[in-house]
C-alpha positions as a printed NumPy array, in Angstrom:
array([[ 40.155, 133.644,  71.132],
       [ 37.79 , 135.996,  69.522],
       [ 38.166, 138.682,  67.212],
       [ 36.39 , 142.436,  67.192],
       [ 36.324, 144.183,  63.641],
       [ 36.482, 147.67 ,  63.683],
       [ 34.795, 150.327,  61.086],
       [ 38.058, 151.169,  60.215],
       [ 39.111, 148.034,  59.289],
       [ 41.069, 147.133,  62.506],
       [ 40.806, 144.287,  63.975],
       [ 41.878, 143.667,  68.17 ],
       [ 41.877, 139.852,  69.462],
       [ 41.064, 138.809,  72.801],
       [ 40.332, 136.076,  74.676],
       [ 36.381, 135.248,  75.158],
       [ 35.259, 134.352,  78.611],
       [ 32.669, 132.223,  77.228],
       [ 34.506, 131.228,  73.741],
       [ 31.408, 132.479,  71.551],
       [ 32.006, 134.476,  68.965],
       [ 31.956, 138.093,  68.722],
       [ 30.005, 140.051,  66.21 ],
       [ 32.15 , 141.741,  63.21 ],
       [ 29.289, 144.64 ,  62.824],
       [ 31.054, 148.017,  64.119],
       [ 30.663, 149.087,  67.634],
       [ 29.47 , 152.258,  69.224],
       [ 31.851, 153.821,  71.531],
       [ 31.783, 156.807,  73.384],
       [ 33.687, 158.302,  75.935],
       [ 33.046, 161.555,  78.535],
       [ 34.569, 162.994,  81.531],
       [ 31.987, 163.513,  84.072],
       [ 34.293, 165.5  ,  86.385],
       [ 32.477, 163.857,  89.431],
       [ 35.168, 164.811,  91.957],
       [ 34.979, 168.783,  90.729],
       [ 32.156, 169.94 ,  92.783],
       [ 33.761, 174.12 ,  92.87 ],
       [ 30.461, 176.714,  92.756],
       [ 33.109, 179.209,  91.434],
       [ 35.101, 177.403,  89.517],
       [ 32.619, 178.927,  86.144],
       [ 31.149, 181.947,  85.275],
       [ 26.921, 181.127,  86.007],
       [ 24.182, 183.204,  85.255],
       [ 22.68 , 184.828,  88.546],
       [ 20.102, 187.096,  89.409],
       [ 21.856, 188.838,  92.325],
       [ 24.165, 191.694,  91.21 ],
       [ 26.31 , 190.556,  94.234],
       [ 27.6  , 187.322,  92.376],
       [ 29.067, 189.381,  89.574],
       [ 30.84 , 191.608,  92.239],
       [ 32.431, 188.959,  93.61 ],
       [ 33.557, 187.435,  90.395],
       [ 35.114, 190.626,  89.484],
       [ 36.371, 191.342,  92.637],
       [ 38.273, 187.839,  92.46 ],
       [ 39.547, 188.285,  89.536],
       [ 41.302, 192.121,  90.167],
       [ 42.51 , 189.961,  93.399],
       [ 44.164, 187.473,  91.497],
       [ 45.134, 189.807,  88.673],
       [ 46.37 , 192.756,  90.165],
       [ 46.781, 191.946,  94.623],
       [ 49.009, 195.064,  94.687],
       [ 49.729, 195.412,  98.651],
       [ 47.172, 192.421,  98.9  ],
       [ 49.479, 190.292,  97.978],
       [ 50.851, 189.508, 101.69 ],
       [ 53.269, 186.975, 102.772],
       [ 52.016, 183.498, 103.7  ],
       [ 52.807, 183.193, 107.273],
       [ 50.473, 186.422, 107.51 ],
       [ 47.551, 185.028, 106.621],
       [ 48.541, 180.876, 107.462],
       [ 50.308, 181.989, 110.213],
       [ 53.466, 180.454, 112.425],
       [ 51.117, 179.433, 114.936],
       [ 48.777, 177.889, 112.615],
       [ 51.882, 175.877, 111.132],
       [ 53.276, 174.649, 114.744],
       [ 49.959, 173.373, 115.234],
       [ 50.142, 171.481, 111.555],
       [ 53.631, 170.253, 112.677],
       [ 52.236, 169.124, 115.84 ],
       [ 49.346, 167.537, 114.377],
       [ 51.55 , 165.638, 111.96 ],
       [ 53.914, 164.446, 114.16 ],
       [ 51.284, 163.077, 116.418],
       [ 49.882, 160.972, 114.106],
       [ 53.501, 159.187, 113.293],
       [ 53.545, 161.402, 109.928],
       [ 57.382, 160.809, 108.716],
       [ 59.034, 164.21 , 107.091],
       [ 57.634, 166.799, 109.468],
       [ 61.222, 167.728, 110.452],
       [ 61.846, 168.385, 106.844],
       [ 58.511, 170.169, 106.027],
       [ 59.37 , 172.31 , 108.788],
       [ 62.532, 173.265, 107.456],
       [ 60.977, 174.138, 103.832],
       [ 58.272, 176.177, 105.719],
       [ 60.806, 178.46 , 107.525],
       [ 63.011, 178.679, 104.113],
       [ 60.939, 179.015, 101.5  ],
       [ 56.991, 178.723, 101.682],
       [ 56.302, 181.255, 104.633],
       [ 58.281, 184.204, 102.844],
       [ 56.673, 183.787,  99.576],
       [ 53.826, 185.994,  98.51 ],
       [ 49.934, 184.245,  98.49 ],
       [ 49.   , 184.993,  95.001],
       [ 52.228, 186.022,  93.056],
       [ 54.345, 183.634,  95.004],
       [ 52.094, 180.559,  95.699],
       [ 48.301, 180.378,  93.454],
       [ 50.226, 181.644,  90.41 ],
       [ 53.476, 179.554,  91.054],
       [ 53.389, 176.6  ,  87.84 ],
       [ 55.924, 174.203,  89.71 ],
       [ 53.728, 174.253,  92.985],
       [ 50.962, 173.381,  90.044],
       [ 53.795, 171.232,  88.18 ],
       [ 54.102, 169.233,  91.758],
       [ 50.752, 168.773,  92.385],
       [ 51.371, 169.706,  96.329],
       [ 47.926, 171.741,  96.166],
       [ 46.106, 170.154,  93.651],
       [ 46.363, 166.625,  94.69 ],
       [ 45.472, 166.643,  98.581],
       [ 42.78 , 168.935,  97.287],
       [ 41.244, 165.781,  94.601],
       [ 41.718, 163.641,  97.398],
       [ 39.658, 165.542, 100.236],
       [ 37.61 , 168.256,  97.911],
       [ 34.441, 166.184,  98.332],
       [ 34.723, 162.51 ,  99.958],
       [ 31.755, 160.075,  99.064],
       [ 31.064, 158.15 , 101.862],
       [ 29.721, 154.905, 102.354],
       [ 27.502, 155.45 , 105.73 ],
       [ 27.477, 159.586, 105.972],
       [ 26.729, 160.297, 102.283],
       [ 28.989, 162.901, 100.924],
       [ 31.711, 164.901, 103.499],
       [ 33.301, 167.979, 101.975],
       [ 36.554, 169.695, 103.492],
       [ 36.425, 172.973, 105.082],
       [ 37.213, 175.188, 101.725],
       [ 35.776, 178.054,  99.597],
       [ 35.79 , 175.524,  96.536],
       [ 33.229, 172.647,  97.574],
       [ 29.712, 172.621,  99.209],
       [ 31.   , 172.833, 102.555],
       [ 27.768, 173.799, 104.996],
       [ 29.663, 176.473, 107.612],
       [ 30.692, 179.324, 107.841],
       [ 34.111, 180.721, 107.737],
       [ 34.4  , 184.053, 108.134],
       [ 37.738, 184.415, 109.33 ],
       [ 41.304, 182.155, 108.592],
       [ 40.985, 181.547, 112.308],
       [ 37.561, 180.098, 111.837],
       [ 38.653, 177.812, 109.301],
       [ 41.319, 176.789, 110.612],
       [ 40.07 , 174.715, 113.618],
       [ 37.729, 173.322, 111.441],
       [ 40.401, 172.355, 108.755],
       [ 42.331, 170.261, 111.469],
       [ 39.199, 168.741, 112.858],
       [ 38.338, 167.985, 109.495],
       [ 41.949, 165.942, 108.453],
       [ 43.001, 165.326, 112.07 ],
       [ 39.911, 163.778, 113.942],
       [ 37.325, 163.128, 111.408],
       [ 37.003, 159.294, 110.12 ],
       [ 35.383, 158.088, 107.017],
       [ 34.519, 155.097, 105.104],
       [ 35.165, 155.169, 101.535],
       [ 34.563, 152.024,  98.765],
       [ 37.718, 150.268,  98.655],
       [ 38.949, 146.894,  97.179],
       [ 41.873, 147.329,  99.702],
       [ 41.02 , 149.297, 103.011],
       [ 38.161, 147.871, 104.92 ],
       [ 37.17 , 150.357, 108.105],
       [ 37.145, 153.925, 108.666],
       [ 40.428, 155.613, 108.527],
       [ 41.315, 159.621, 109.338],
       [ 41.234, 161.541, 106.245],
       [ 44.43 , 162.666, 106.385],
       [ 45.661, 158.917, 105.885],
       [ 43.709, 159.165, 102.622],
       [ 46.387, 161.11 , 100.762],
       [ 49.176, 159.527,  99.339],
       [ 52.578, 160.073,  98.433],
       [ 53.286, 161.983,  94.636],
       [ 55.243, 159.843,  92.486],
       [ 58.11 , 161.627,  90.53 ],
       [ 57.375, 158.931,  87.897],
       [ 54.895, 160.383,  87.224],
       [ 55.129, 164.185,  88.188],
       [ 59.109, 164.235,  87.376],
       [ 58.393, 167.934,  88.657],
       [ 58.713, 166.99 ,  92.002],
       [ 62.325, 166.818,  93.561],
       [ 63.486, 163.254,  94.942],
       [ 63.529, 164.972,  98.482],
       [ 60.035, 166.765,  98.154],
       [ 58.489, 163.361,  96.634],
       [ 59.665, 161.649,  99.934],
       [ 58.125, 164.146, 102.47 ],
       [ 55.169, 164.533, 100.013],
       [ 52.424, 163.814, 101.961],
       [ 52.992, 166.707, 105.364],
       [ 53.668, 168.534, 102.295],
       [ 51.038, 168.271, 100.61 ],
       [ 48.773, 169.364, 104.066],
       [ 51.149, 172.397, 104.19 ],
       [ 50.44 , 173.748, 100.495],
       [ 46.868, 172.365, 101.066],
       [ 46.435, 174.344, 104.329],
       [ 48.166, 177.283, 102.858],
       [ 46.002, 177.2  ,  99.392],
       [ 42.876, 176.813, 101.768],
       [ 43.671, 179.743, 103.893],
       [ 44.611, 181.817, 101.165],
       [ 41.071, 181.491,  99.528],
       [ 39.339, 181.845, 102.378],
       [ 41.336, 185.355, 102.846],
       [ 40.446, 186.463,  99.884],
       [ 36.685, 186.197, 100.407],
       [ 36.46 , 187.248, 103.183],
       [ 38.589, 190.39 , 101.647],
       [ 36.095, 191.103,  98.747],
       [ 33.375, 189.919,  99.94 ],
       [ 32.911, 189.629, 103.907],
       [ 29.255, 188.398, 104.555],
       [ 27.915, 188.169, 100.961],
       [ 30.391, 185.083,  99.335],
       [ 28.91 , 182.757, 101.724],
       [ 24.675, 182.818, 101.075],
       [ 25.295, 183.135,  96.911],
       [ 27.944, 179.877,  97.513],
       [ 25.099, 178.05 ,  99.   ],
       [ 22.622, 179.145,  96.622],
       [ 24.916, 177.756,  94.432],
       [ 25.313, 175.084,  96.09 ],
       [ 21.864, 174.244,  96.366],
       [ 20.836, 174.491,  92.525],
       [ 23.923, 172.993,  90.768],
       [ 25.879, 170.756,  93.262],
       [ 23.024, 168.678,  95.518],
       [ 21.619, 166.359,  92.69 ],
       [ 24.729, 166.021,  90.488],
       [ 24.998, 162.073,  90.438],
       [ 21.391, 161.935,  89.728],
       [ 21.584, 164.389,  86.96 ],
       [ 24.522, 162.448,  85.698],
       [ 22.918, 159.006,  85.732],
       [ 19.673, 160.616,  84.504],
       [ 22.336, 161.803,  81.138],
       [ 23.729, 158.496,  80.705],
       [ 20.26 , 156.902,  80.67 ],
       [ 18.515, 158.779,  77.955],
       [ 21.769, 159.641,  76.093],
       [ 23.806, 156.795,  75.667],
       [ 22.088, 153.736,  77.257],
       [ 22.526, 151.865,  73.436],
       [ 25.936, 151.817,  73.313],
       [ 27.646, 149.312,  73.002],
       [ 30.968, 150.953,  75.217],
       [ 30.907, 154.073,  76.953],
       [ 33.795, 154.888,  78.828],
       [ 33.735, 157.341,  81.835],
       [ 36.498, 159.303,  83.6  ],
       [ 36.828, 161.111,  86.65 ],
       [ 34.315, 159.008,  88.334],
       [ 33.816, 158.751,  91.937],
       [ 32.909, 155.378,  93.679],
       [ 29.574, 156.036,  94.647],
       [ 28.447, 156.636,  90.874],
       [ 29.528, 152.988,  90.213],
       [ 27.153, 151.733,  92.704],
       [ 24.69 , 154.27 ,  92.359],
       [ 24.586, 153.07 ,  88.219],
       [ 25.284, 149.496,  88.603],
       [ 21.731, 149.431,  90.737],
       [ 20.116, 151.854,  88.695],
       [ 16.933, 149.914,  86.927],
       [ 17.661, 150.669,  83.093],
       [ 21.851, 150.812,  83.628],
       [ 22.499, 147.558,  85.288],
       [ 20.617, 145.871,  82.833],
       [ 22.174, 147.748,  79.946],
       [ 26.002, 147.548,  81.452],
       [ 28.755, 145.569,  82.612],
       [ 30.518, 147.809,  84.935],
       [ 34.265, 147.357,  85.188],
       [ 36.179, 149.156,  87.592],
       [ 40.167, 150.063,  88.782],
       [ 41.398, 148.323,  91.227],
       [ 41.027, 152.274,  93.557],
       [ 38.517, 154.88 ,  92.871],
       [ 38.073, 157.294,  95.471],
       [ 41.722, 158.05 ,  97.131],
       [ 44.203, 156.918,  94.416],
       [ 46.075, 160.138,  93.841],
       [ 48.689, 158.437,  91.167],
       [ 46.156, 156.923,  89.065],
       [ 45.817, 157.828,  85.41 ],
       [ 43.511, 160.053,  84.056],
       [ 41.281, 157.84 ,  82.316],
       [ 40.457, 154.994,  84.298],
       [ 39.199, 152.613,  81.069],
       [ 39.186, 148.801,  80.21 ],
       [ 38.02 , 147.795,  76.794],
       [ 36.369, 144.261,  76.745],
       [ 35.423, 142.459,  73.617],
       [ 33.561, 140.07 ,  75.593],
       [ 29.675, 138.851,  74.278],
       [ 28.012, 141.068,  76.422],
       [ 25.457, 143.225,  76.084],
       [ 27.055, 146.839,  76.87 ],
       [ 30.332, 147.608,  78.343],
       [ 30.39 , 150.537,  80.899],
       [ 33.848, 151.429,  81.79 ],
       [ 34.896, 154.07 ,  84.802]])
């Protein structure tokens, strides 16, 4: 057994792989969300030099604010067709709850209104139904193609989509057809991305209804599909031609070298810690920084048991060792 003293006074006791003893002098900690898996060009105001960014911006924002008779029914932009094809796509895969996904479609989530009755709904956000396949799939870190993003508005997806019907075929190809290989403790081989997502635990979102946390997962590709289409509608609305060259410039200066950028910040700002404790990490910034030359030297890197794909997992991802080494870097 060993014991760490804290600054405060505190004291924790744990057990000491090798049985030395630990060091009573206080211990630097820090801790920072890195947001790895938020790669959205729009998600924040930037500073650009074309006049055309700040239209859009604004033009987004009156869309969002104020749709007035923009604000159309779902099944007229993610149309009935569109959703047969979903169904069909589901059900060929051995997806269980189409049947009942279908029947919440046709009641409830092709009547509603895009922005009033599906962005701005809180229980949709309460649920997690958009948000979740959308962590999952946003931008996918692969172990053999690099980094994969899904057809959307919000990622640094590389085509064009100038129409919903555009998108869509490459939405399906994209969750439908398209294998990766992510790092996994548990999964070994490529798998379709739709099999990445996950069912939403009322445990832990008590939001969601015991029959909606059942069929969660064609659910969450509805509201995904629908969230995807609706953004996609709206650029094209505001912005036909012009959203698409300032998202790559984007893109280009902000997005491309973000892990490097990160490591290069954890490096010359907090290399001396003793712990430093990470969230919202993605699994290729573990192995990226546990071969980096001055991290895995400084670091022991301890991981959860999923990274990339774990859709219930908390928000913080941490383990605290008081083990007799000589930094502690926890994602």
């Amino acid at each position: 057994m060993a014991t760490v003293r804290h600054a405060d006074g505190t004291t924790i006791t744990t057990n000491s792989p090798t049985g030395a003893a630990h060091s009573a002098a206080p211990m630097s900690v820090a801790t920072w969300n890195i947001a790895a898996v938020n790669n959205n060009p729009f998600e924040y105001w930037i500073t650009h030099d074309d006049a055309a960014y700040n239209q859009l911006m604004d033009d987004v924002q009156a869309f969002i604010d104020a749709p007035g008779e923009q604000d159309v029914a779902v099944d007229t932009v993610f149309t009935p067709e569109m959703f047969a094809q979903l169904a069909e796509d589901m059900a060929g895969v051995g997806m269980d709850g189409v049947e009942a996904v279908s029947a919440m479609w046709e009641a409830d989530y092709r009547r509603r209104k895009i922005i009033s009755g599906f962005m701005k709904d809180k229980e949709i956000g309460s649920k997690r139904l958009a948000s979740m396949p959308d962590r999952i799939t946003n931008t996918i870190n692969t172990l053999d193609e690099g980094v994969v993003c899904r057809p959307t508005i919000i990622n640094c997806y590389n085509e064009r989509m100038d129409t919903v019907a555009e998108w869509w075929e490459q939405w399906r190809q994209f969750h439908f057809h398209r294998e990766v290989l992510v790092k996994s403790k548990k999964d070994k081989g490529k798998k379709p991305v739709w099999s990445m997502l996950q069912k939403i635990a009322r445990e832990k979102y008590p939001a969601i209804s015991p029959e909606e946390e059942a069929v969660s997962i064609p659910l969450q590709l509805l509201c995904g599909a629908i969230f995807d289409a609706t953004l996609v509608h709206m650029l094209n609305t505001v912005a036909p031609g012009k959203w698409f060259p300032l998202k790559q410039a984007i893109c280009e200066s902000l997005m491309s070298r973000k892990q490097d950028l990160l490591l290069g910040i954890v490096e010359s700002h907090y290399a001396k810690l003793d712990v430093l404790f990470l969230q919202e990490v993605a699994g290729v910034f573990v192995d990226q920084a546990s071969s980096h030359p001055t991290l895995a030297d400084a670091f022991h890197f301890m991981t959860p048991e999923l990274l990339d794909g774990a859709p219930n997992r908390t928000s913080s991802h941490t383990l605290l060792a008081a083990a007799p080494l000589p930094r502690c870097g926890c994602v």
